[in-house]
N, C-alpha and C positions, 0 to 999 in steps of 0.2 A: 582386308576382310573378304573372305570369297562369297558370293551370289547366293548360295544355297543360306547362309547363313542371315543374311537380312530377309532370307524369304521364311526362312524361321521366326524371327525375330517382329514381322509383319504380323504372320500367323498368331501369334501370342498377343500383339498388341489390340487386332482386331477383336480376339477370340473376351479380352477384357475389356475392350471401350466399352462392348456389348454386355457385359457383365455389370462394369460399371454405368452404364444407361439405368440398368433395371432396378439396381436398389434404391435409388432416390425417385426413380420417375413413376416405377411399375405402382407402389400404392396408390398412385394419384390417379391412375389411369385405370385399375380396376376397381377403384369406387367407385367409378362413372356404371358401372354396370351393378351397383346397390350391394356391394358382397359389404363383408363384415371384416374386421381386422384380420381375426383366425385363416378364413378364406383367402386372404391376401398373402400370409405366411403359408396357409399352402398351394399357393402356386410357386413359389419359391421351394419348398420341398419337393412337389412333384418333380420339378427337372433334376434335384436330388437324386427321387427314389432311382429314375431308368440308369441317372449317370452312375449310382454305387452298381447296379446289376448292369451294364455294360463297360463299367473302367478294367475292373482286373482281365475282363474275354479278349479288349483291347491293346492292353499292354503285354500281355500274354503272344497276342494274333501281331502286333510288331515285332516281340522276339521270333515269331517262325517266319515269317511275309517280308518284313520290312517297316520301317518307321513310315514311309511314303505313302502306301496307300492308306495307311490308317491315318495318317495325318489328313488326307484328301478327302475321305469318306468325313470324317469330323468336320470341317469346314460344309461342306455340302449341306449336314446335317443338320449344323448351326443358320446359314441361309435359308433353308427351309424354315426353321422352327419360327426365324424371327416373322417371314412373311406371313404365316400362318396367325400368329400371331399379333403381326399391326393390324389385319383382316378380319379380325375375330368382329361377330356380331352378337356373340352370348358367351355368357359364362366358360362353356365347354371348349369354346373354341381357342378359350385363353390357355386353360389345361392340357389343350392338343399342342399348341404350338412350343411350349413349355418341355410337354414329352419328348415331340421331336427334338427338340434341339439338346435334351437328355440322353437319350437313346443311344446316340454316338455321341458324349461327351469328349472323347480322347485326345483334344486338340493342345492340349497345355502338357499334360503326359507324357505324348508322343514328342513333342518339343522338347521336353528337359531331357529323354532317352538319345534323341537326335544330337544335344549337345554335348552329352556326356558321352555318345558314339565317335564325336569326333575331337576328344580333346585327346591330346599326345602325354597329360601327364596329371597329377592330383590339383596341381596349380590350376592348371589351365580349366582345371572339369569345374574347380569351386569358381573360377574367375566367369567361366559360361554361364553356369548356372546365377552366380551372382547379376551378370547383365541381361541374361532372361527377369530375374527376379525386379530388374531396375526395370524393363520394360513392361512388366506387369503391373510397376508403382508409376509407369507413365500412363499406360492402361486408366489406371484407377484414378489417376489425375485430369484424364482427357474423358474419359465417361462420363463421369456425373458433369461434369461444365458442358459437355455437347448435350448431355440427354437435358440437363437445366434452359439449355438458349435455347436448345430445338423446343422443349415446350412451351416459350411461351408461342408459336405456330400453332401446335394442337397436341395435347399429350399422346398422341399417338404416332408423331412424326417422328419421334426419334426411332423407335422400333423399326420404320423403314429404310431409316439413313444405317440404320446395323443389319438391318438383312441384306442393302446394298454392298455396303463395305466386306459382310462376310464371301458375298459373290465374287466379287474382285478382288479378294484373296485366293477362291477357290480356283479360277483361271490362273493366275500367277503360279501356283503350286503345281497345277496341271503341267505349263510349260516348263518352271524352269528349277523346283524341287529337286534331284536328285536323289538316290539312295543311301545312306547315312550306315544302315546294319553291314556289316560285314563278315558279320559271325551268327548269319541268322542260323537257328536251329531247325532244321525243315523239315528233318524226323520226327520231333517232338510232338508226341502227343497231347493236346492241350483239352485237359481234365476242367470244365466249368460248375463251380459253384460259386452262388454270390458271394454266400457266408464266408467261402477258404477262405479269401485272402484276410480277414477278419482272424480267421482259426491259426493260421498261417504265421500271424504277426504276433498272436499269442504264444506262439508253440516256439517261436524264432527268440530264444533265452538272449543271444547275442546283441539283437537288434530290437528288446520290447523296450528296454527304457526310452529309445528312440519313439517309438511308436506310443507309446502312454502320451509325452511329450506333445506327437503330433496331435492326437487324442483331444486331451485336456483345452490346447490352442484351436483345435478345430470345433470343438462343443463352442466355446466361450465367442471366438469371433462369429461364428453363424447367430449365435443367440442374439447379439449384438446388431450384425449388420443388419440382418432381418423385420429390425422395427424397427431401424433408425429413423429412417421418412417420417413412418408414423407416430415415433418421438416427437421430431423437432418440429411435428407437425402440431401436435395434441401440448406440447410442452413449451414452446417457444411461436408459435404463431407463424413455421417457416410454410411459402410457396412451394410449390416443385423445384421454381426457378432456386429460392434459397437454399432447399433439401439440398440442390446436386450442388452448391457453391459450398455447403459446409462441408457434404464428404468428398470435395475434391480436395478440402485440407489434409484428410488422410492422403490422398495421393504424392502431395505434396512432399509430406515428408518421408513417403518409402521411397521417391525417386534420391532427395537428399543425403539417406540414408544409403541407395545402395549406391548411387554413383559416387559420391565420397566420402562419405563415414564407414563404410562397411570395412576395405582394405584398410586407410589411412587410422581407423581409429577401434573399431572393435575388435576386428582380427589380430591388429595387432599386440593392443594391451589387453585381450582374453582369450583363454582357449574355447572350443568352439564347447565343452562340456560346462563351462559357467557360462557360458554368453547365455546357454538354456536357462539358467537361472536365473539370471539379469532381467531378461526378458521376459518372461513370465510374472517376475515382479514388477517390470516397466506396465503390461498389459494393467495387471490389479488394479497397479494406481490412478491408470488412465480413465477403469470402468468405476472406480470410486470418483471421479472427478466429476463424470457425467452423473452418475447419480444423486449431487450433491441439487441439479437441478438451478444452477446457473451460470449462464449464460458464460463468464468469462472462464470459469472453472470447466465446461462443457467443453470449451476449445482446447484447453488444457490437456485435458483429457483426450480427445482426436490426436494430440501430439503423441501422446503415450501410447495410443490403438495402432497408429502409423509407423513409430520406430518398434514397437514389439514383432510386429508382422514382419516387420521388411527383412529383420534379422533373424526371426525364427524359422523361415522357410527357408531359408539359403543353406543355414546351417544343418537344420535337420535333414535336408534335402541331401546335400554335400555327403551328410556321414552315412547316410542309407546307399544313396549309390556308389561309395566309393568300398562301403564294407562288402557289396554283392560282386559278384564277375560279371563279364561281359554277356553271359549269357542269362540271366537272372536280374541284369538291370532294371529291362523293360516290367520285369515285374513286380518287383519289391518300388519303384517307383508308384505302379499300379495299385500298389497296396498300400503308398501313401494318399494315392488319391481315392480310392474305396471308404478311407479312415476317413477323409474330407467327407464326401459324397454321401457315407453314413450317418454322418453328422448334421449334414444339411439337409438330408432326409427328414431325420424325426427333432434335432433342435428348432426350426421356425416353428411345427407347431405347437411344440412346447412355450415358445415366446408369446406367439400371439396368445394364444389361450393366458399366458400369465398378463402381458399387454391391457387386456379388457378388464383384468384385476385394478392395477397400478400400473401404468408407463414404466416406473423405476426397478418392477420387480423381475421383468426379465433379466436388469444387467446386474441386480442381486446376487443370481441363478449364477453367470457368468464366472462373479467373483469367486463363487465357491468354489466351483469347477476347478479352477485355474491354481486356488488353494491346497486344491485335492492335489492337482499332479507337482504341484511343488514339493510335498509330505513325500509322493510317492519318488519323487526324484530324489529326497533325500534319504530314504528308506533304501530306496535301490544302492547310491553310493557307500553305505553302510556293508551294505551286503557283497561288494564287489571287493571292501578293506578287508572284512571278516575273510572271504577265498580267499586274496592275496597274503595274510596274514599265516 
């Protein structure tokens, strides 16, 4: 495996330990400063809002520049946000650090363009993308467990061990990153609106059932991950320490799932257009488990949240870049992360505000969600018989 590639694969993992520090740890630690549930879910949107209005400029500004510096500029960003952030002395200062590290979100984007820039064939681009995806369930694995041990120190020490690490990622990259585009567009004029890529994905007849898809999964897991803390926190009497022990179960099993289950068992006995459907009902049952509001059924459920994801991104992922060209990757990637971004934008505070209702009633909200695009997935397949027919 050559160098540029584990410096990739670093990039991604840091880019999520840091991600996964924040969901378990961050509620604990800005209740220290008296906010309210809402308040907590939006600081988890604000690095939404900047990342939805800075992902597509990004993925865009790789297809003309290159994947490198926009990868570099992203890590930087992230180092910043986090320091900014263990530093905070008020409220605002949490929301700053939160923006920077939004602002230039493009670290995971520019990563999957990076792999699928250098894969030689359809195999290879799903098999990259698939071991990004594994390192992002090690990510999610390794986050909440360091940000849980780092807090019993101080709830605020992990946020510095993740500005660290993103530091020394961002050196690493500096040296020994490479360029990845080879087919940059350097004529291209690059048209910015937040909303296009939004418009973009609707207007793309080819590629929207893909994107409903990513849609439906992206509302529902935001809604979810967003109070989970303060679920298991309000619901089951967990610490920080236990918050980040439970959702590293999720970790757990998107590493299991993509480093062997993914090839040896779903790819094989499904096409990747049911695996959407599989999944989608895996997620349901998972978010019906947790809401049952016990404890052994709640873990159950993590099972189901963990193999949904792990298999849902690979695949959706896989068919968007492999339906775009080499020149148009960097974007329509971009436009799956804008779908994300957008979602993570206005779902938390959709959650939290329901949160202070009922704990159970955001992953209600979830369920629907997730109902809605299965109807719509099977609406679409209807539609796609009827043309063919």
């Amino acid at each position: 495996m050559r160098r540029e590639t584990y410096i990739v694969f670093f990039t991604v993992l840091v880019d999520v330990v840091g991600f996964g520090i924040v969901i378990p740890i961050l509620p604990f630690y800005a209740t220290e400063f008296g906010v309210s549930p809402t308040v907590v879910t939006l600081l988890f949107a604000s690095f939404s809002v900047f990342s939805f209005i800075s992902a597509p400029l990004l993925g865009a500004l790789s297809d003309r520049i290159g994947r490198r510096p926009v990868i570099i500029l992203s890590i930087i960003s992230t180092a910043i946000g986090w320091f900014v952030f263990a530093s905070a002395k008020s409220v605002w200062m949490l929301f700053l650090g939160r923006i920077i590290d939004g602002a230039a979100a493009g670290n995971f984007t520019s990563a999957q363009g990076y792999m699928v820039d250098i894969a030689r064939d359809e195999k290879e681009r799903t098999r990259n993308l698939g071991i990004l995806s594994a390192i992002f369930g090690v990510g999610f694995l390794l986050g909440p467990i360091l940000g849980g041990l780092l807090s019993n120190v101080s709830h605020v020490f992990p946020f510095w061990i993740a500005g660290i690490l993103a530091s020394l990622n961002a050196v690493s990259a500096i040296l020994f990153l490479p360029e990845s585009n080879r087919n940059r567009s350097t004529e291209k004029v690059i048209s910015y609106h937040p909303l296009s890529p939004l418009m973009r994905a609707w207007r793309d007849k080819p590629l929207r059932p893909l994107y409903v898809t990513w849609t439906t999964f992206a509302v529902a897991f935001v809604i979810g991950q967003s109070v989970f803390a303060l679920f298991v926190k309000d619901v089951f009497g967990f610490s920080s320490f236990g918050a980040g022990m439970a959702f590293s179960v999720v970790g757990v099993v998107v590493v299991v799932n993509q480093i062997f289950l993914l090839e040896r068992f779903w790819l094989k006995r499904f096409d990747e257009a049911r695996l959407q459907v599989i999944m989608l009902m895996i997620l349901v049952v998972g978010l019906l488990c947790i809401t049952t509001e016990m404890l052994p059924l709640f873990y159950v459920g993590l099972l189901g949240l963990g193999t949904g994801q792990a298999v849902l991104r690979v695949v959706v992922t896989s068919q968007v870049a492999g339906s775009a060209g080499p020149l148009r990757r960097g974007e329509t990637i971009g436009i799956l992360t804008s779908i994300m971004a957008a979602s993570m934008a206005v779902s938390p505070v959709v959650a939290g505000m329901l949160f202070e209702v009922n704990p159970v009633v955001p992953y209600i909200l979830a369920i629907v969600v997730l109902l809605a695009g299965l109807l719509e997935l099977r609406s679409g397949s209807k539609r796609v018989l009827e043309v063919n027919s």
